[in-house]
Each structure stands twice: as structure tokens, then as C-alpha cells.
N, C-alpha and C positions, 0 to 999 in steps of 0.2 A: 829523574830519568824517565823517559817515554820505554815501553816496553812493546816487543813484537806480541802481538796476542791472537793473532788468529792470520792465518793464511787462506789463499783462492787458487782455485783451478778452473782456467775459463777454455770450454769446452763446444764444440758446434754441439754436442749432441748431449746435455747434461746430464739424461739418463743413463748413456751409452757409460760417459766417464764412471758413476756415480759404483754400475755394474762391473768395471773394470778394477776400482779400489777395492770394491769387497772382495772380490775376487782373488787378485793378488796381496794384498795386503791385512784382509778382515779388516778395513773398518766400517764402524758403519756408518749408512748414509741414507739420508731421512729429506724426506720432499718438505721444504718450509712451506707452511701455510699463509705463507704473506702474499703480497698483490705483485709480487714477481715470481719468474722460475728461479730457484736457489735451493740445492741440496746442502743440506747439511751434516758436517764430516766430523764424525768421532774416532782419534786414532789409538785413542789408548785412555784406561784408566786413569782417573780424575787426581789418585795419588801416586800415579806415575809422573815423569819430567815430560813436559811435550806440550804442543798444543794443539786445538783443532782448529777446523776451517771450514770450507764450504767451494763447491763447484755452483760456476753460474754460468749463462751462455751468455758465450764469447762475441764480440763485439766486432762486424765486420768476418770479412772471410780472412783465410791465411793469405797476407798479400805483402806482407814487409809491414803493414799498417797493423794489426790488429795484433793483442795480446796472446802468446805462444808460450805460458809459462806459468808456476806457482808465482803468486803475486804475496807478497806478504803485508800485512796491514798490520801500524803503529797506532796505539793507543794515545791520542793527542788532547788535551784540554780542548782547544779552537782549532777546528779545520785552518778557518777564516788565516791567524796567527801561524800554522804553519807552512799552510802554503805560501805565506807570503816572507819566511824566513829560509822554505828549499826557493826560491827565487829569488832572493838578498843573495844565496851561494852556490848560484849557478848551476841551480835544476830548475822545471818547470813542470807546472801543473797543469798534465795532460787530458785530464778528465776531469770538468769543474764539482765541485762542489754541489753531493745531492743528496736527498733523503733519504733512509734504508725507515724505512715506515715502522715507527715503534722502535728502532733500535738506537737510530742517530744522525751522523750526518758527515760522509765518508765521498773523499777525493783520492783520483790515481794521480800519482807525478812519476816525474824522472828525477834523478839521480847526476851529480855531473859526468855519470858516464854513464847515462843512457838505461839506466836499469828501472823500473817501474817498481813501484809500491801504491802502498795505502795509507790515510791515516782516515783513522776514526774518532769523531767526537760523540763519544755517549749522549741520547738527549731521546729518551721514548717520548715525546712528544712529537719528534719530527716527522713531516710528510709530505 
């Protein structure tokens, strides 16, 4: 079984969100050091049930087009393999297949009802 393992918040203003989560929520949220803007979100204790995520900025303006939501990202063997099995059953891979530098190599799709996700292929080598 593939597992949800990390969620996203895509945000115009990634800091703005970033201060809004601590805020309400305490958790905490830490500017990644990699070659994009990407906070990363701690929401609870490591031996607690839960998982973390990260705020990234959000792609396009709010227009009907661009992402307005926690995205959740699936832990997959092969990007390549599952996007091409959510589009065997009638979703589609909305944002191809990219590098997260060092971490892997992670696509958004849809769902057959419209709903976006993630899947990530672990590979620190990717860039």
C-alpha cells in the first residue's frame, strides 16, 4: 500500500501562511534551505499520529486555475508508474513530473472527481 505522508499549503504569500499556522495552530514552520521557496511544517510530535507538510507558493493567481487547498502527497515507488495508472482510471496529471532537489521527484494530478494530490518518488539524487 502507498501511504499519505506529507501534505501542502500553496499560499501567494508563504511567509504570510507560514505565520498564520503558528499562530493558530503552534506548529512550526521553518524556511527550506533548497533552491525553491518551501516552508516546512511541523505539526506535532514525532510520536504522535499525524503527519507534516510544508507551504509553498501557489502557482498562478486565485482564478478557478490555480491550487486553493491542502494538497496531500502519496508516497509512490515511480512517479512515471503512477501517473500513468491515475490516467488508466480516469484522472489526470495536472502538473508534470519535477524535481524537488535532493528529495525526489514529485507530480500533482487529479482524481476522477477533480480533486488534486501528490505523489512522490524518493530519489536524493534528483534535480
Amino acid at each position: 500500500m502507498n501511504r499519505v505522508v506529507h501534505f501542502e499549503i500553496h499560499a501567494e504569500d508563504p511567509r504570510r501562511a507560514a505565520e498564520f499556522y503558528r499562530a493558530v495552530f503552534d506548529w512550526q514552520c521553518d524556511k527550506w534551505e533548497g533552491p525553491v521557496e518551501y516552508w516546512l511544517v511541523t505539526t506535532g510530535k514525532e510520536s504522535e499520529p499525524g503527519i507534516n507538510g510544508g507551504i509553498v507558493k501557489r502557482r498562478g493567481t486565485i482564478d478557478g486555475t490555480a491550487v486553493v487547498a491542502f494538497v496531500c502527497t502519496v508516497d509512490v515507488a515511480s512517479v512515471d508508474d503512477a501517473v500513468r495508472k491515475v490516467e488508466h482510471n480516469g484522472g489526470q496529471n495536472v502538473v508534470p513530473k519535477m524535481p524537488v532537489p535532493g528529495v525526489g521527484w514529485l507530480a500533482y494530478c487529479k482524481d476522477s472527481e477533480g480533486n488534486i494530490f501528490g505523489v512522490m518518488q524518493n530519489d536524493p539524487s534528483a534535480r
